[in-house]
N, C-alpha and C positions, 0 to 999 in steps of 0.2 A: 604573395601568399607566404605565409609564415608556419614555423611546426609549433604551434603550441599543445603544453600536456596539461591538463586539468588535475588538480588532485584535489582527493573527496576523502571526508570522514563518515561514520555513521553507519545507519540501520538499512538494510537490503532498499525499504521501503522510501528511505532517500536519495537512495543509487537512482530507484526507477524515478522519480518524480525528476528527476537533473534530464534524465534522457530529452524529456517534453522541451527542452531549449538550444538537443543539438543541432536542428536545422539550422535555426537562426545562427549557431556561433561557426556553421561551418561556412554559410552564405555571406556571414560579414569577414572569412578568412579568404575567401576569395574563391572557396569550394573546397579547398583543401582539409579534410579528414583531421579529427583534433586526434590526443591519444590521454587517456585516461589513465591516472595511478590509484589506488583505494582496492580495501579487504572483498570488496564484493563485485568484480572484475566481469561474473560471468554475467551482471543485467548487460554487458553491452555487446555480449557475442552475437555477430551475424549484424548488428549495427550499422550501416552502410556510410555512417555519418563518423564512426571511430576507426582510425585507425589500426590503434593497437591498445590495449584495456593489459595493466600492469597488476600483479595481486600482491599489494603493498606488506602482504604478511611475511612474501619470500622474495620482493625482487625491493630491492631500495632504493630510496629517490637518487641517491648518486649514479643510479647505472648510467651508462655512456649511454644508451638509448634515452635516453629522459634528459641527463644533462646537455645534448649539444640540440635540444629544442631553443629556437628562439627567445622564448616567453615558459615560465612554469607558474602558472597562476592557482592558489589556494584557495577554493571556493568552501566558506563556512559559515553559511549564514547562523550559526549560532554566537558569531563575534562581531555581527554586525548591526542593522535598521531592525534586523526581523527581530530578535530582541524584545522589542518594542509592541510587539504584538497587534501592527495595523500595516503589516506583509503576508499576500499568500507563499507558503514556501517555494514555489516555481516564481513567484517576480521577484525574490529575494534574490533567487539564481541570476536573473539577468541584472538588478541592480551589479550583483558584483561583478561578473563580465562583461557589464557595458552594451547590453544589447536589451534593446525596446521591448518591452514587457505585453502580451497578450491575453487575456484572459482564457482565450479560446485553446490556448497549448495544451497538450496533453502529454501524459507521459508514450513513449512507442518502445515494445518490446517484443524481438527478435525468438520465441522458443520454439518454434518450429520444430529443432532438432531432436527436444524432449514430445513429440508426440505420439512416438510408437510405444516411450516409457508408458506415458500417460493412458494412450489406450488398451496397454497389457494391464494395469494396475486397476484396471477400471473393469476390465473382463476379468480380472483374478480377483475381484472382488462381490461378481457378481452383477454389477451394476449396469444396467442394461437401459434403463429407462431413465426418467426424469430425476434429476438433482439441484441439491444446492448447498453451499458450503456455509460453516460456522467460523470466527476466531474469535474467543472472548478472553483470551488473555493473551501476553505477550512479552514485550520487552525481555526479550532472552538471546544474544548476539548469536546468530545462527552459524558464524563462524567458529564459535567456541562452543560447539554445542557435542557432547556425548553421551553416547546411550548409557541410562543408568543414571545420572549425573543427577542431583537434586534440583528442582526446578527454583531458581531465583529471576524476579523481575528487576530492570533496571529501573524501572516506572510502573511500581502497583495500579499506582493512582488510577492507568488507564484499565485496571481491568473488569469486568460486569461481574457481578455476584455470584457465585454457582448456582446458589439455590433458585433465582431469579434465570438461568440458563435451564437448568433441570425443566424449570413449570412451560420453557420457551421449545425445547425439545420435543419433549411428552405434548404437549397439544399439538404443534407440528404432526410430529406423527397420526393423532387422533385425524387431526385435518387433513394430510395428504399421506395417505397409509402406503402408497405406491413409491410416492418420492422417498430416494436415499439423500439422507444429510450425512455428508463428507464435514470431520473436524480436520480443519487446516495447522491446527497448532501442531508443534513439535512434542516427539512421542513421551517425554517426561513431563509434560504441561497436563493440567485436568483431564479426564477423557469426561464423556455422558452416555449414561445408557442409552439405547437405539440409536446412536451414531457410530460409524467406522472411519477409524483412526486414517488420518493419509501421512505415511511414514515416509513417501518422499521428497526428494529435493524439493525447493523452491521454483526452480522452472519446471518441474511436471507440475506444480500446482498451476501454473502460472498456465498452460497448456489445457488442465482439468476444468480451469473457471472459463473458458472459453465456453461451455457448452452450457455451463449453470441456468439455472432456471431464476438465480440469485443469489441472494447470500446474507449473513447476518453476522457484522463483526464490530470492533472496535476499533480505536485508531491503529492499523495494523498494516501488516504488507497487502490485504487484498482489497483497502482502500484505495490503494496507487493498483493495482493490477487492472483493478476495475475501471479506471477511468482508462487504463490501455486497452482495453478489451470493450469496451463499452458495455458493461454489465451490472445491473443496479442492484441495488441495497441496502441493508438499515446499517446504518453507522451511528455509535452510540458514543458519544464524547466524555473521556472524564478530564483529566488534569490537561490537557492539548483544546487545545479551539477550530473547530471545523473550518472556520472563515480563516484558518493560516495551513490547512494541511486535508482538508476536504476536497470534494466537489458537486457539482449542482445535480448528476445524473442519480445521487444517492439523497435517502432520506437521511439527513445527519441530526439526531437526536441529543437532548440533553435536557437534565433535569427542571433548567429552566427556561425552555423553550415559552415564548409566554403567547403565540398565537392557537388557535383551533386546529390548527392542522397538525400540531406538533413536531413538525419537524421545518428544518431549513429556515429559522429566521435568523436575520443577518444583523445577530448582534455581538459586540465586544463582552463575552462572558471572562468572569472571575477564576480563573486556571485554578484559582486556590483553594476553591469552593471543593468540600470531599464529597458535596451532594451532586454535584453535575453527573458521573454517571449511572445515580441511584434512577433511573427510567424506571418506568414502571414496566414490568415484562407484557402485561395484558395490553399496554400502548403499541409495543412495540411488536406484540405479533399482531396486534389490528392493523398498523402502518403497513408490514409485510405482507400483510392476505391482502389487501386492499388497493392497494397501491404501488406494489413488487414484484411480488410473484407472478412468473412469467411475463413479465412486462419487455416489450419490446424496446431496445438499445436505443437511446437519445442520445443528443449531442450533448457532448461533456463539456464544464467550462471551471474552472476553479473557481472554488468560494471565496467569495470578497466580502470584507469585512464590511457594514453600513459605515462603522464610525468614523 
């Protein structure tokens, strides 16, 4: 058995997608517990498979805890095969650590701890009955994130229209006047009339979607939440590709889905294309009433590219 520390760059929502491969890298360490460095530390609390989870914004790769590991290995599948755009971001993970790729891995996450927040925030808001959450915009490091602060994406590309969210909301409501729609995004991102805002952390959302009725987002953190919780819904693709950063339990949409069903075909689309995710909003609440809503938890598996 060896001590190896793993260190991660990125979005919360690639923190959780890494978790889906730490059985396998602790089983091929001989059982022994890895220990993670990177800005978003708390996906791995309560982890049974981490050791120790280091918050790279205050503690530095030199600490003597990190240094006297064995092995310090740099997982960045953005320097590597994936690149290439015919890797799902979870076997991209194990190409680089050397451990056999599954399609069936999923991400697993530990918020337990956040569920007495979760269910105070949910009774302070009234919410008593049936829900489901929205994120349509994004790309905003939530480590750097202040109230007040002007809203910049790091990735427009991926976010859905307002106007085309407005007409998605407003019928929602007409259609299920009982359900509350929870906006997941952070509190200087768009709001929408008849939604309330969830101004908490990321693991009380992470806690929140556990009970959902569904959800309706972009490529976003409750993409990956979703496949740890087993919770379905429409995922709408713009500049990212479902088949490198999805999964099968959601309906993953984009503009040029070219089958009848409209969603989840397994093709190598044009990331460059600004049309991928102009969806049509009336597709995409038919896909949700139809095919979503309250739909019972299936097995999750990452989306694999055909090509």
């Amino acid at each position: 058995m060896a001590k190896k520390t793993y260190v991660l760059e990125g979005g919360v929502g690639k923190f959780v997608a890494f978790t889906a491969i730490l059985p396998k890298l602790v089983e091929a360490n001989g059982g022994e517990p890895v220990q993670i460095h990177g800005p978003h530390y708390q996906v791995f609390a309560g982890n049974p498979n981490v050791a120790m989870s280091f918050d790279s914004l205050s503690i530095p790769l030199d600490d003597p805890r990190i240094i006297d590991s064995d092995e310090i290995i740099y997982v960045e599948p953005y320097k590597n095969n994936f690149v290439k755009g015919d890797q799902h971001l979870i076997e991209s993970f194990c190409e680089i650590t050397g451990i056999e790729y599954d399609p069936a891995m999923r991400p697993e996450m530990y918020t337990d701890h956040a569920k007495e927040v979760a269910d105070k925030w949910l009774a302070d808001n009234g919410i008593t009955g049936d829900y489901i959450l929205i994120q349509f915009t994004g790309g905003q490091p939530t480590m750097n994130f202040a109230p007040g602060a002007e809203y910049a994406s790091s990735n427009p590309g991926r976010n859905y229209p307002p106007y085309f969210v407005n007409y998605i909301v407003g019928r929602l409501r007409e259609l299920y006047p009982d359900t509350t729609i929870i906006d997941a995004t952070l509190p200087n991102e768009p709001g929408f009339e008849g939604t309330i805002k969830c101004d908490q952390h990321w693991t009380v959302v992470s806690e929140i979607m556990k009970g959902a009725k569904g959800y309706l987002a972009i490529d976003s953190l409750l993409n990956h939440l979703s496949a740890a919780h087993g919770v379905p819904g429409v995922v709408i693709w713009g500049n990212t590709r479902h088949t490198q950063f999805g999964y099968t339990h959601n309906a993953n949409m984009t503009f040029h889905s070219p089958s009848k069903q409209r969603y989840n075909d397994w093709f190598k689309m044009d990331i460059n294309d600004p049309r991928n995710v102009l969806v049509d909003p009336g597709d995409v609440l038919d896909v949700f009433t139809k095919d979503i809503y309250n739909k019972e938890s299936e097995e999750v598996c990452c989306a694999q590219c055909a090509n």
